[in-house]
Every structure is written in C-alpha cells, then in structure tokens.
GULO-849028 format. One record per residue (C-alpha): residue number from 1; residue in three letters; chain; x, y negated, z. Coordinates in nm, 2 decimals. Layout:
<pavex nr="NUM" rest="ala" kette="A" c1="X" c2="Y" c3="Z"/>
...
This chain:
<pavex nr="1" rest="unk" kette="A" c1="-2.67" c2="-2.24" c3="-7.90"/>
<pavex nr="2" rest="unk" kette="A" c1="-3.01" c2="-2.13" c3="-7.81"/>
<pavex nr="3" rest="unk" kette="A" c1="-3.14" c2="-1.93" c3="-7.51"/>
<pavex nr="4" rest="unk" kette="A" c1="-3.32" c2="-1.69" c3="-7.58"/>
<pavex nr="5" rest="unk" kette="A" c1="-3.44" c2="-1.51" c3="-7.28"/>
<pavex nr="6" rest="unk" kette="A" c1="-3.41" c2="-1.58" c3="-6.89"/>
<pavex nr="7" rest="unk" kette="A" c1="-3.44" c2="-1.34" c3="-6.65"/>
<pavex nr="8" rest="unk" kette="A" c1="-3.42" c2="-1.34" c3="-6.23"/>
<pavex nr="9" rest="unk" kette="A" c1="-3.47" c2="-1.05" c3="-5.98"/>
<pavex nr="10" rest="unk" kette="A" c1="-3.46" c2="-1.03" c3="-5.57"/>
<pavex nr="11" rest="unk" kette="A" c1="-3.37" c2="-0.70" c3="-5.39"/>
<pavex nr="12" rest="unk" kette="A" c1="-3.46" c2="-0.67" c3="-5.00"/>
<pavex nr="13" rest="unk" kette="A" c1="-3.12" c2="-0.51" c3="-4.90"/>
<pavex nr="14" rest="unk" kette="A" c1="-3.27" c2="-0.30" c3="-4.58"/>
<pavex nr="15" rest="unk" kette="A" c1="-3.51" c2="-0.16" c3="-4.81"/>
<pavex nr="16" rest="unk" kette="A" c1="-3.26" c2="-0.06" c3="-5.11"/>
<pavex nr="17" rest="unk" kette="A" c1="-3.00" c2="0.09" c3="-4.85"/>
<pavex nr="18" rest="unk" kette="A" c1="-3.30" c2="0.34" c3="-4.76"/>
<pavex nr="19" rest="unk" kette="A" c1="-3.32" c2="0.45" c3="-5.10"/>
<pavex nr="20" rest="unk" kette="A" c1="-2.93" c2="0.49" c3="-5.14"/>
<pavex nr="21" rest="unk" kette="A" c1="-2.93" c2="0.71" c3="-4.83"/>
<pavex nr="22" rest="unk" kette="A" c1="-3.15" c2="0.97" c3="-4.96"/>
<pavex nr="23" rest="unk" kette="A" c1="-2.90" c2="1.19" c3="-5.14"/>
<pavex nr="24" rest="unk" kette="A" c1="-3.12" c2="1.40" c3="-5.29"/>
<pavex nr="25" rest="unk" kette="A" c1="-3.28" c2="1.15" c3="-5.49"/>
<pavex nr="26" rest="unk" kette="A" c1="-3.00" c2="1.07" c3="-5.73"/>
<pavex nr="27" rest="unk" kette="A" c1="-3.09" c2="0.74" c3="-5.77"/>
<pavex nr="28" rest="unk" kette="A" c1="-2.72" c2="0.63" c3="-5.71"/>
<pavex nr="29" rest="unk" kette="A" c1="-2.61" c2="0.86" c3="-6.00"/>
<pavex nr="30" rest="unk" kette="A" c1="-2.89" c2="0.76" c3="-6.25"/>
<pavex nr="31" rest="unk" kette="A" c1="-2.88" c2="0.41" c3="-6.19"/>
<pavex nr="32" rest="unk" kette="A" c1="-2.51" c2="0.28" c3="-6.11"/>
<pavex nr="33" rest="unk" kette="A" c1="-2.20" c2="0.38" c3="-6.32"/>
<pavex nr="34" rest="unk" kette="A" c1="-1.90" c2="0.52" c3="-6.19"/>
<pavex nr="35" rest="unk" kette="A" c1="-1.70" c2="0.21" c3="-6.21"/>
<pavex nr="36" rest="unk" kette="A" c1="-2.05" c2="0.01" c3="-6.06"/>
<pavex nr="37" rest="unk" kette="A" c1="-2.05" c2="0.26" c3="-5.79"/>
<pavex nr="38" rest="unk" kette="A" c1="-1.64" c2="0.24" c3="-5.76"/>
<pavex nr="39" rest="unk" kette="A" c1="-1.63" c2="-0.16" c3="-5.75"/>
<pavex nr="40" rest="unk" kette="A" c1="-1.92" c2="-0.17" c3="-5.48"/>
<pavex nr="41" rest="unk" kette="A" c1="-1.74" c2="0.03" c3="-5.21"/>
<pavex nr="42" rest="unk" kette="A" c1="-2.06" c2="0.22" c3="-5.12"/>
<pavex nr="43" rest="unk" kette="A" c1="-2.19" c2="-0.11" c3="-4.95"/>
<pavex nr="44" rest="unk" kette="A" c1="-2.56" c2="-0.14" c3="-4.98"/>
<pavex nr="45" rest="unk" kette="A" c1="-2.55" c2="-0.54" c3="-5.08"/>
<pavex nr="46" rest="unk" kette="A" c1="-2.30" c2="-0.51" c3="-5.35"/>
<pavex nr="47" rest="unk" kette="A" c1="-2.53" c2="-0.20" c3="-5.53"/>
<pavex nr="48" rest="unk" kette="A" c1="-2.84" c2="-0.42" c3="-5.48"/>
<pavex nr="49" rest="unk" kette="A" c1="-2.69" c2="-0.73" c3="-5.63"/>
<pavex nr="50" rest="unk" kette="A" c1="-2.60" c2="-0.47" c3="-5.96"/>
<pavex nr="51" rest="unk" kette="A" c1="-2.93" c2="-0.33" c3="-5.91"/>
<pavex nr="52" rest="unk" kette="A" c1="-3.08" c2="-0.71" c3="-5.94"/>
<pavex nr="53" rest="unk" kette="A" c1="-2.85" c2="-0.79" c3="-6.27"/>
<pavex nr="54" rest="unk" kette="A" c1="-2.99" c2="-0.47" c3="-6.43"/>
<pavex nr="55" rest="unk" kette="A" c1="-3.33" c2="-0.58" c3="-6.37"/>
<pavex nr="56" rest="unk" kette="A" c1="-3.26" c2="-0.94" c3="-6.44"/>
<pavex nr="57" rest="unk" kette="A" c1="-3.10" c2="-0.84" c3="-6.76"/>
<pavex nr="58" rest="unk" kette="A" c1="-3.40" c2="-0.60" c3="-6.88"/>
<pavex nr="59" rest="unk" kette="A" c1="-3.62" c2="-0.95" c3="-6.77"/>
<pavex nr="60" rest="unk" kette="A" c1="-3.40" c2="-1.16" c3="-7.00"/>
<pavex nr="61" rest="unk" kette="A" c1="-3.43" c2="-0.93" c3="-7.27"/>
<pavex nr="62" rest="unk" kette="A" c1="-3.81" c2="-0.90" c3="-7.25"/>
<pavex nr="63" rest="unk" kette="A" c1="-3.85" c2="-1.27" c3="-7.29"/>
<pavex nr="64" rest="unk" kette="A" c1="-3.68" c2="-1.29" c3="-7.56"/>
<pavex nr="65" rest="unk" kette="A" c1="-3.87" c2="-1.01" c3="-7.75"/>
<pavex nr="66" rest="unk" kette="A" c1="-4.24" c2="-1.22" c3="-7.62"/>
<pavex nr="67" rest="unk" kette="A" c1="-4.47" c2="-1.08" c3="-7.85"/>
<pavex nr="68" rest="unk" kette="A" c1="-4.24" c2="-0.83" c3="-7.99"/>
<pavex nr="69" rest="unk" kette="A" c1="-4.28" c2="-0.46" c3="-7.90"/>
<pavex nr="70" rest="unk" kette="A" c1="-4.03" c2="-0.29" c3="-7.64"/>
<pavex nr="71" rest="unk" kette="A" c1="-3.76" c2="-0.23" c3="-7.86"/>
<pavex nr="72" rest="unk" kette="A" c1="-3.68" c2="0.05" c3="-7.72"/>
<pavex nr="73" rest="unk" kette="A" c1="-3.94" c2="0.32" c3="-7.50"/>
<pavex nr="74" rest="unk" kette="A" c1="-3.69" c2="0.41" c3="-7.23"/>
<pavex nr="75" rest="unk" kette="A" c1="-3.34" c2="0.22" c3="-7.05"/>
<pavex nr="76" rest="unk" kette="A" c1="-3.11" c2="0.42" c3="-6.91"/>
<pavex nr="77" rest="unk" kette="A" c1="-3.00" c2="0.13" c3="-6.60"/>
<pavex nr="78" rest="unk" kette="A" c1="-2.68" c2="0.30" c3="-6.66"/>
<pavex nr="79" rest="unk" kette="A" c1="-2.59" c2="0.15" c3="-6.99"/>
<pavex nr="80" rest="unk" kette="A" c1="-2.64" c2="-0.19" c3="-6.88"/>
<pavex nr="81" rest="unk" kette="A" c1="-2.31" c2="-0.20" c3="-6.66"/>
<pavex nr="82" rest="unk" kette="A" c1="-2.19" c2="-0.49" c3="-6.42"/>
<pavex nr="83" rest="unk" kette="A" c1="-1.81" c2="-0.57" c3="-6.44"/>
<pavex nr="84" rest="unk" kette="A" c1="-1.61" c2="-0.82" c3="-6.31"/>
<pavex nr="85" rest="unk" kette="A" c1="-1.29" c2="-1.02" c3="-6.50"/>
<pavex nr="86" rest="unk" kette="A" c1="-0.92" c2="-1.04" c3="-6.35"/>
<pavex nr="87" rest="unk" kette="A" c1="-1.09" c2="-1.34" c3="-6.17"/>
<pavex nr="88" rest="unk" kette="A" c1="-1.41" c2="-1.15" c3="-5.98"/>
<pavex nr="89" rest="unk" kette="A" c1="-1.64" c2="-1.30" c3="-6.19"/>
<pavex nr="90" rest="unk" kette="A" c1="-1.93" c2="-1.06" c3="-6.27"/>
<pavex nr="91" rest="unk" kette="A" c1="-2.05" c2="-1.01" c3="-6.64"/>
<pavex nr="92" rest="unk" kette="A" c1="-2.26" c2="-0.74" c3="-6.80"/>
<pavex nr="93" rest="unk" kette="A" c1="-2.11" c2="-0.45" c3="-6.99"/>
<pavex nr="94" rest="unk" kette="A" c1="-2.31" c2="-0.33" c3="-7.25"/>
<pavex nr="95" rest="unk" kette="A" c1="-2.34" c2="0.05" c3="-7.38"/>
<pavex nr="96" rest="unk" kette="A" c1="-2.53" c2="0.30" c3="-7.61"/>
<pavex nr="97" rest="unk" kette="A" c1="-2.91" c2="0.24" c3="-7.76"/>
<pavex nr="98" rest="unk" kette="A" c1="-2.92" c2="-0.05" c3="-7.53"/>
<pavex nr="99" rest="unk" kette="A" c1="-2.61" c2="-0.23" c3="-7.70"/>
<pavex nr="100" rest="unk" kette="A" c1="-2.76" c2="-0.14" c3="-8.05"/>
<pavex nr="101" rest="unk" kette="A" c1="-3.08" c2="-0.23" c3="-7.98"/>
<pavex nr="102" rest="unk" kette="A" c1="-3.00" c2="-0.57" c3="-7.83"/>
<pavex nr="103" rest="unk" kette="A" c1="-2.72" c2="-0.69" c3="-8.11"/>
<pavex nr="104" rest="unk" kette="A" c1="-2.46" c2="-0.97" c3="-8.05"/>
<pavex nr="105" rest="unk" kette="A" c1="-2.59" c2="-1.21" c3="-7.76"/>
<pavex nr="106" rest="unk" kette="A" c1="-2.42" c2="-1.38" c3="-7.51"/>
<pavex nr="107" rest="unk" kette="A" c1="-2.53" c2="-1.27" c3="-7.14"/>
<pavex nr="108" rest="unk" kette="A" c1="-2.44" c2="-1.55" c3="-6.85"/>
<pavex nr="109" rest="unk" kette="A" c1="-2.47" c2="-1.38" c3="-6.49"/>
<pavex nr="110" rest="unk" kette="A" c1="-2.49" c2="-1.52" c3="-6.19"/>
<pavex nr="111" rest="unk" kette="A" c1="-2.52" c2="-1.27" c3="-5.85"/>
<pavex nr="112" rest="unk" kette="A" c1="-2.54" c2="-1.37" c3="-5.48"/>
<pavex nr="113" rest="unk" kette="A" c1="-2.61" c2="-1.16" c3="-5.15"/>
<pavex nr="114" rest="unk" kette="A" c1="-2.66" c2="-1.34" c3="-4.83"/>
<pavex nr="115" rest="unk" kette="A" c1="-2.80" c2="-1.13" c3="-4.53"/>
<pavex nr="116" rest="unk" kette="A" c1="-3.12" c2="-0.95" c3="-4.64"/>
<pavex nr="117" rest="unk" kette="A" c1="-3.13" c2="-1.05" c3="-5.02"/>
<pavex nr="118" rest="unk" kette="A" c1="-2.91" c2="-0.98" c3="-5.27"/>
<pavex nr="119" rest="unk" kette="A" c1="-3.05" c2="-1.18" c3="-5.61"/>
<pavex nr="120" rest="unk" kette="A" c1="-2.91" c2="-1.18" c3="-5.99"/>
<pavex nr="121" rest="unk" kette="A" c1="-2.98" c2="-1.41" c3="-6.29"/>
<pavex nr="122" rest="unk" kette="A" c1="-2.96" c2="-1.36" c3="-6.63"/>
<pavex nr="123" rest="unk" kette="A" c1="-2.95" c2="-1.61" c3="-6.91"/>
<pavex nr="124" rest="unk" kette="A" c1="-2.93" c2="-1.51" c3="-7.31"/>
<pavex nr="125" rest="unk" kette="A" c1="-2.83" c2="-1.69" c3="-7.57"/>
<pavex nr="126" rest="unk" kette="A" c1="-2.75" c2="-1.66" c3="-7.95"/>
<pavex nr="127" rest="unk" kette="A" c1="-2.37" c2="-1.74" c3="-8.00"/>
<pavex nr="128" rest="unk" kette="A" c1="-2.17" c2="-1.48" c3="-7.75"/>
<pavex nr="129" rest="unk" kette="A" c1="-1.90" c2="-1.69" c3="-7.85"/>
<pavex nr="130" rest="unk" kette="A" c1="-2.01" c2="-1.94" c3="-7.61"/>
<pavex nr="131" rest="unk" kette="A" c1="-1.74" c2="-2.02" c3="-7.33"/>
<pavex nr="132" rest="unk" kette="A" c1="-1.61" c2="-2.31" c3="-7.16"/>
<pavex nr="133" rest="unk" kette="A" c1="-1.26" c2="-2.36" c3="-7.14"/>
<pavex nr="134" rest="unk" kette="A" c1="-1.16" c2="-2.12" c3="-7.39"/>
<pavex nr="135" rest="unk" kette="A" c1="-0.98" c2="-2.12" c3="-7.74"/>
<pavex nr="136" rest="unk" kette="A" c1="-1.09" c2="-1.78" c3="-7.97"/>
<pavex nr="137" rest="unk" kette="A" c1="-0.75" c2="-1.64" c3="-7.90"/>
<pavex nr="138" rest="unk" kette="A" c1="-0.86" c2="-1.62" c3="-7.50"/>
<pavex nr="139" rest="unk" kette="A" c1="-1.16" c2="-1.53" c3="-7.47"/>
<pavex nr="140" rest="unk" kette="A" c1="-1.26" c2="-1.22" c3="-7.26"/>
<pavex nr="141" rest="unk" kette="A" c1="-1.55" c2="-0.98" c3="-7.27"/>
<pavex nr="142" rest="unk" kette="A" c1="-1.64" c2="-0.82" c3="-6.97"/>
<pavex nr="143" rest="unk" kette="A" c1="-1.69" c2="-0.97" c3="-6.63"/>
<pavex nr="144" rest="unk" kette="A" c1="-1.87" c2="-0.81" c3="-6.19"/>
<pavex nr="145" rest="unk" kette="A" c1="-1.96" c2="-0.98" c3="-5.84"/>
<pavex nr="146" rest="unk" kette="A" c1="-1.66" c2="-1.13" c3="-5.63"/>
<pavex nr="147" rest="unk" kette="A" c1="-1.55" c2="-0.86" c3="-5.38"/>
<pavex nr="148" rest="unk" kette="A" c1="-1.60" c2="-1.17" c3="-5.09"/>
<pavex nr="149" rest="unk" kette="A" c1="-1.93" c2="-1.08" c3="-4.97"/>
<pavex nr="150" rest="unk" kette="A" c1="-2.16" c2="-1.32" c3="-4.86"/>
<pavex nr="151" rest="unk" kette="A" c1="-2.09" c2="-1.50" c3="-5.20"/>
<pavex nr="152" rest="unk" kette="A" c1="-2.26" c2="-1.63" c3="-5.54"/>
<pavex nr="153" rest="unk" kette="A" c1="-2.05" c2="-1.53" c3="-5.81"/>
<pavex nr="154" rest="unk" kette="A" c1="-2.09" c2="-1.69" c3="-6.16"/>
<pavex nr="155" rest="unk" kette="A" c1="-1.98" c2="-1.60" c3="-6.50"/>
<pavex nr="156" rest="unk" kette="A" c1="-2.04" c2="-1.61" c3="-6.91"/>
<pavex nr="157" rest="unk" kette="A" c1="-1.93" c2="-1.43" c3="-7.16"/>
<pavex nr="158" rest="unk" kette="A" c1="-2.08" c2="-1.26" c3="-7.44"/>
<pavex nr="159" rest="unk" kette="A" c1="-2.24" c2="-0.88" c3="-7.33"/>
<pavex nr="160" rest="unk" kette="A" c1="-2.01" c2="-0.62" c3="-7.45"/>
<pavex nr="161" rest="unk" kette="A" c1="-2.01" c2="-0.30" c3="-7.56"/>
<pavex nr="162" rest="unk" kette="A" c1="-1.80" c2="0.06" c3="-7.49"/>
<pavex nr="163" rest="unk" kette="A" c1="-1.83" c2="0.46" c3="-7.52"/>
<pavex nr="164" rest="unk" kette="A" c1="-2.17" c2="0.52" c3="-7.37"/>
<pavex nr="165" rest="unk" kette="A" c1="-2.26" c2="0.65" c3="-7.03"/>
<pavex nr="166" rest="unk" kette="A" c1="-2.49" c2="0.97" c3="-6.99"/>
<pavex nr="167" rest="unk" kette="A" c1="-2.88" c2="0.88" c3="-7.02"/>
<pavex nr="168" rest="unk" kette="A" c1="-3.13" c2="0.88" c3="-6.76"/>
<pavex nr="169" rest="unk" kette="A" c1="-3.53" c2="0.83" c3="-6.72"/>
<pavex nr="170" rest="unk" kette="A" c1="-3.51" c2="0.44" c3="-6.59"/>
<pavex nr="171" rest="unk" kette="A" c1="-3.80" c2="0.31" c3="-6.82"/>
<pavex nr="172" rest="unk" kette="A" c1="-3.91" c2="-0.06" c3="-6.94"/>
C-alpha cells in the first residue's frame, strides 16, 4: 500500500455559519448534497466539518497529481459526498467526472469539530481494499461524521462511487 496524496483543511465555524445564513447565495445547495445537508441537521459545525473533507479531499488529490496537470478544470463539491457507516464513521462518497477522473483509491477520513473549528483529513492510498479488521466478504464502502458533536470521527475505506449529483461551478 502506498499513499499517494495527503490532504488537511481548517474551517472557522462563526465565519462558515455567516455564509450558510445567506439564503440567497446557494452556497448550501451547490456545495452540500441532500443526504450531506440531511445528516448535518442544519447545524453550522457539522456542514463545516463536510465542507473541510471536501477541501481536504481535493488537497489529497492534488498531491497526488504533483507535477501533473488538474485532471479535471472544474469540481463540482457536490460530487465528493461525506457519508457515514451503520457505525457513524465518516467516509467519502464518490460521484460523476470526479469518480472517473480519480479511479480506484482508497480514501481514509478523519473529521473533528471542537468550539470554533471544525477540521477534516484526508489520506489516499493505492489499494481501496485496504481495511483493518475485515475479510473481502465484509468489507463496506461508504462511511460520515459521528452525530456526537464535539467529536473526532475516524474511518477507512475505499472512496466509492453512485448515480451522480447535479453539477455546480466549485472550481480546483
């Protein structure tokens, strides 16, 4: 197993919770899925943590292309989704020309909020295979952030894909 790409990101909670309260800039819409917007119960910390994952995801993935072009000249935020497993633990979901552009990884995500910060890691690596504790037969795909707030939340599992959300104009 190698990783390939590593990626971190920080959101000031006070700060994102003034962008989610202007309605008119549809930033929730174009940025969170239904099921992202669903699972965070319209509370500002759990949105920034998914913000952070999306951003430490797109991080991850640029480090692994170093010296590569962008593989692709736009991200819809939307089609990189946090989920969670039975358990609460988060994992990325993901969908569309950002699941075919990236191929079969593995994508390890960690998210914590605490006060004023909400953070998110991202790790890649090359065999999304990769879990501990787990024959072939058990192995599950999609993980999101543990509905205890105040909490770091930790899980690995390789990203996944499904039907494609609408696009948007989030670019990287």
């Amino acid at each position: 197993m190698t990783t390939l790409g590593v990626g971190i990101d920080v959101v000031d909670v006070g700060g994102f919770a003034e962008q989610l309260a202007d309605a008119a800039s549809g930033f929730v819409a174009g940025t969170f899925t239904p099921r992202e917007q669903r699972d965070a119960m319209g509370e500002a910390h759990r949105l920034a943590a998914r913000f952070a994952a999306k951003e430490a995801f797109v991080k991850a993935w640029s480090g692994a292309r170093l010296g590569l072009p962008p593989a692709l000249p736009r991200v819809d935020l939307r089609e990189i989704e946090v989920t969670h497993d039975p358990h609460g633990r988060p994992a990325l979901r993901l969908h569309g020309t950002v699941r075919a552009a990236v191929g079969e990884v593995a994508a390890h995500l960690s998210l914590s909020h605490d006060g004023p910060v909400a953070t998110a890691i991202v790790v890649l690596d090359d065999h999304p295979q990769a879990r501990l504790g787990t024959s072939s037969r058990s192995r599950h795909s999609a993980t999101a952030e543990s509905a205890a707030p105040n909490s770091a939340s930790t899980a690995t599992g390789p990203a996944t894909s499904a039907t494609p959300p609408p696009s948007s104009t989030a670019a990287r």
